[in-house]
C-alpha positions in Angstrom: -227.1 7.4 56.5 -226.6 4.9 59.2 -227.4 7.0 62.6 -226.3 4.5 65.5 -222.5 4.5 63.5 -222.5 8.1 62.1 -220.9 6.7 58.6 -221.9 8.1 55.6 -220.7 7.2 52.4 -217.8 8.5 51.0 -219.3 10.1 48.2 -222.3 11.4 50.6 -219.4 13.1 53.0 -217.5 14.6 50.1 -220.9 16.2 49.0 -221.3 16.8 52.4 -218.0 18.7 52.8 -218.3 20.3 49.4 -221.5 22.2 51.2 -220.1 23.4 54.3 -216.7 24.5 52.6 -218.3 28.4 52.8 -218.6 28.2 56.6 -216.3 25.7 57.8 -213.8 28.4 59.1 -216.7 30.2 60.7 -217.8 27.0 62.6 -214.1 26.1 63.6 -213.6 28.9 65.3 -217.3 29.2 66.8 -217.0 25.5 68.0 -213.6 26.1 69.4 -213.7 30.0 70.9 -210.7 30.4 68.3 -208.3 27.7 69.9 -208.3 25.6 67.1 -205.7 27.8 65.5 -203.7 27.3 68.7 -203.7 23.4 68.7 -202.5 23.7 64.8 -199.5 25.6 65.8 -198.8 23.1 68.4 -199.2 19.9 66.2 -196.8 21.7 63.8 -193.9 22.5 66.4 -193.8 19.1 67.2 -193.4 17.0 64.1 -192.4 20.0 61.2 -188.9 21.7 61.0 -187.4 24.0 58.6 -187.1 22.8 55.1 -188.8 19.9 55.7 -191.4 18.1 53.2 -194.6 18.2 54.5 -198.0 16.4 53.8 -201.2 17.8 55.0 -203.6 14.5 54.7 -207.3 16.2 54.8 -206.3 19.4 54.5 -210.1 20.9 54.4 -209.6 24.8 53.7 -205.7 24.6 54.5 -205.3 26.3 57.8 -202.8 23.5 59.3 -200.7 23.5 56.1 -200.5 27.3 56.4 -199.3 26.6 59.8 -197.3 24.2 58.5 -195.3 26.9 55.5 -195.1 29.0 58.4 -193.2 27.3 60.0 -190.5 26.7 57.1 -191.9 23.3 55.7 -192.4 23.0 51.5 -196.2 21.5 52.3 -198.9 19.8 49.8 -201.8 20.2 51.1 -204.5 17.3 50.4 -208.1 16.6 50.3 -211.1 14.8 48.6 -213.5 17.9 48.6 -212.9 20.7 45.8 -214.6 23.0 47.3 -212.7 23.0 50.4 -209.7 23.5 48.5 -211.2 26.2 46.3 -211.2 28.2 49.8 -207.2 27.0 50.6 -205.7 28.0 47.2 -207.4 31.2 48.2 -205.4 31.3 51.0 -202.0 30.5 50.0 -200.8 30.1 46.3 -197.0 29.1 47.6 -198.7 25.3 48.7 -199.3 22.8 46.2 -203.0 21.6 46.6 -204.2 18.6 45.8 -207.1 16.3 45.3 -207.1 13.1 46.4 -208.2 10.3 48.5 -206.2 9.9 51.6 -206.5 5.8 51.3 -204.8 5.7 48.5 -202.5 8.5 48.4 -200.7 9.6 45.2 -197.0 9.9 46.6 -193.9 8.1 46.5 -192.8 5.9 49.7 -191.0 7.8 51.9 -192.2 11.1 50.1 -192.4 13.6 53.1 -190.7 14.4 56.4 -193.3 14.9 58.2 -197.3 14.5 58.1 -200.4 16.3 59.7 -203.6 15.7 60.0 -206.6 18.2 61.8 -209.7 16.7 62.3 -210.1 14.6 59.1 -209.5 11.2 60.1 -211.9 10.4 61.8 -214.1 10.7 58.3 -212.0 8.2 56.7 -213.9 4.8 55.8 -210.8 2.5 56.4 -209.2 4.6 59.8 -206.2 1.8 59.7 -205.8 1.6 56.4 -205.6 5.5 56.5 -203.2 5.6 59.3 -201.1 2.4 57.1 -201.1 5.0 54.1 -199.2 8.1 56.6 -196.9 5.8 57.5 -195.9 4.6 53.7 -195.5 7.9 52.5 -192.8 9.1 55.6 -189.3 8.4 55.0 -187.8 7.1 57.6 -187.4 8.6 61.4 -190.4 11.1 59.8 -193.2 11.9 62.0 -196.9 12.4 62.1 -199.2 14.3 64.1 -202.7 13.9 64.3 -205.2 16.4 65.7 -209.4 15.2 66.4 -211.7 16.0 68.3 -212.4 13.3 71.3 -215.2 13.2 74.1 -214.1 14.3 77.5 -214.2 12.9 80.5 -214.9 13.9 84.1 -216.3 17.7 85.0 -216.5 18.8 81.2 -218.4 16.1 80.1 -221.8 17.6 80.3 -221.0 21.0 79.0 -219.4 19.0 76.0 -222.2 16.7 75.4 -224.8 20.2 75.8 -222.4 22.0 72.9 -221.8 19.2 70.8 -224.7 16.9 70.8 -227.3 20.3 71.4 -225.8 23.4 70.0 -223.8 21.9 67.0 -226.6 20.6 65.4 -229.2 23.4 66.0 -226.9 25.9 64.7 -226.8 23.8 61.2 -230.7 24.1 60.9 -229.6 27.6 60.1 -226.2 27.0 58.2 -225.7 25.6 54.6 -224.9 21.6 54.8 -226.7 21.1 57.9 -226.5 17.5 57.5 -222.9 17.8 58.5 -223.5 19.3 61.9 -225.6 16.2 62.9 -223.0 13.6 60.9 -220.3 15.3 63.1 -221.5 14.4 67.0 -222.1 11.0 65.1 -218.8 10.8 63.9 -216.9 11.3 67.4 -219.0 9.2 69.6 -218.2 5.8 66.9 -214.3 7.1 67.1 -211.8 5.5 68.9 -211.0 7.1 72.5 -207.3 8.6 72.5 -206.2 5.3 74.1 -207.3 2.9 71.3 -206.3 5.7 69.2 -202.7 5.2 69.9 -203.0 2.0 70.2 -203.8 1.5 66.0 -200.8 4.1 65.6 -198.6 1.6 66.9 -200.8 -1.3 64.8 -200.0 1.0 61.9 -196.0 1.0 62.4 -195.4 4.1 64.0 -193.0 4.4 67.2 -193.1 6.5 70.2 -196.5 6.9 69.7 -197.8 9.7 72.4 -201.2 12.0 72.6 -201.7 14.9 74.8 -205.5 16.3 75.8 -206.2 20.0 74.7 -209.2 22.1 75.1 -210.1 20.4 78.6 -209.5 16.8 76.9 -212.3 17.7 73.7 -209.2 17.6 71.5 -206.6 14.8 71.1 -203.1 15.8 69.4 -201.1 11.8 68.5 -197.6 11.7 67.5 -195.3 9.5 66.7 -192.3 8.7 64.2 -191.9 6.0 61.7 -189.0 4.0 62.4 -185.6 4.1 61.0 
């Protein structure tokens, strides 16, 4: 593991992933106080409409693709971790599940109307070449919306740094796959800000690229539409 970067392998975060799968909900909602089921809802209102062909890219234990069939999409659900996906075919046997790796997805151009993704690309070795392989798989006018977690700025930034950097990682001492809860701090301070974020959306081909902060500006939500 290379600390100053927070990378890991691919193979070591997969493993990593495979481990937490049993508690990720748990620690979603206790990192979050339960709004991270709020900011899936919202990232699916604004990109997913009824009857629409959906893609959820990193689709851990499924929650935004559930959002996602709730809201009238046909979804596949995707991710590199079995065990994670173990937990969402528990969840919902209507959604086609599916391993893969999100670089080098195993869809047709132009496949899906729409695309999400919560808090999974930031754990992508190639982040452009990730972003490059949403945009292929849209059709055209489709759109994409991207949840993650960023570092806020002004009043917050202390009580973030104290929960993220402090309590996060204590509180894997005691959980299976501790590693992650340490790998995870990492892995959002080597991140792009929402700014630069945007900025390789637009690098990437996408159009009317916007974010809005949630959660006091801890969580970024990006959008934006491949062009027709």
């Amino acid at each position: 593991m290379t600390h100053e970067t927070g990378r890991l392998p691919s193979d070591e975060v997969r493993g990593m992933f495979d481990r937490i799968a049993p508690v990720y909900d748990v620690m979603n909602r206790a990192m979050t106080a339960g709004l991270d089921q709020r900011w899936r809802r919202l990232a699916v209102r604004e990109v997913v409409w009824p009857g629409d062909r959906v893609l959820d890219a990193c689709c851990g234990t499924g929650d935004l693709a559930i959002e996602a069939e709730r809201r009238g999409g046909k979804v596949v659900g995707l991710d590199f971790s079995e065990r994670m996906l173990e937990r969402a075919r528990n969840k919902s046997g209507t959604i086609d599940w599916v391993r893969g790796d999100a670089l080098a997805l195993p869809f047709s151009d132009g496949e899906f109307d729409a695309v999400t993704v919560g808090f999974g690309v930031r754990n992508l070795d190639d982040l452009e070449g990730g972003l490059r392989e949403l945009h292929r798989v849209l059709r055209p006018g489709g759109k994409v919306a991207v949840l993650e977690i960023t570092r806020p700025r002004g009043l917050l930034r202390p009580f973030f740094r104290l929960w993220f950097d402090v309590l996060v990682p204590f509180a894997g001492k005691v959980l299976p796959g501790g590693k992650a809860y340490t790998y995870l701090p990492a892995s959002v301070r080597r991140f792009p800000g929402p700014e630069d974020l945007a900025a390789l959306f637009a690098s990437a081909g996408f159009q009317g690229v916007r974010y809005r902060l949630l959660g006091g500006g801890s969580v970024a939500l990006h959008t934006g539409t491949r062009p027709k």
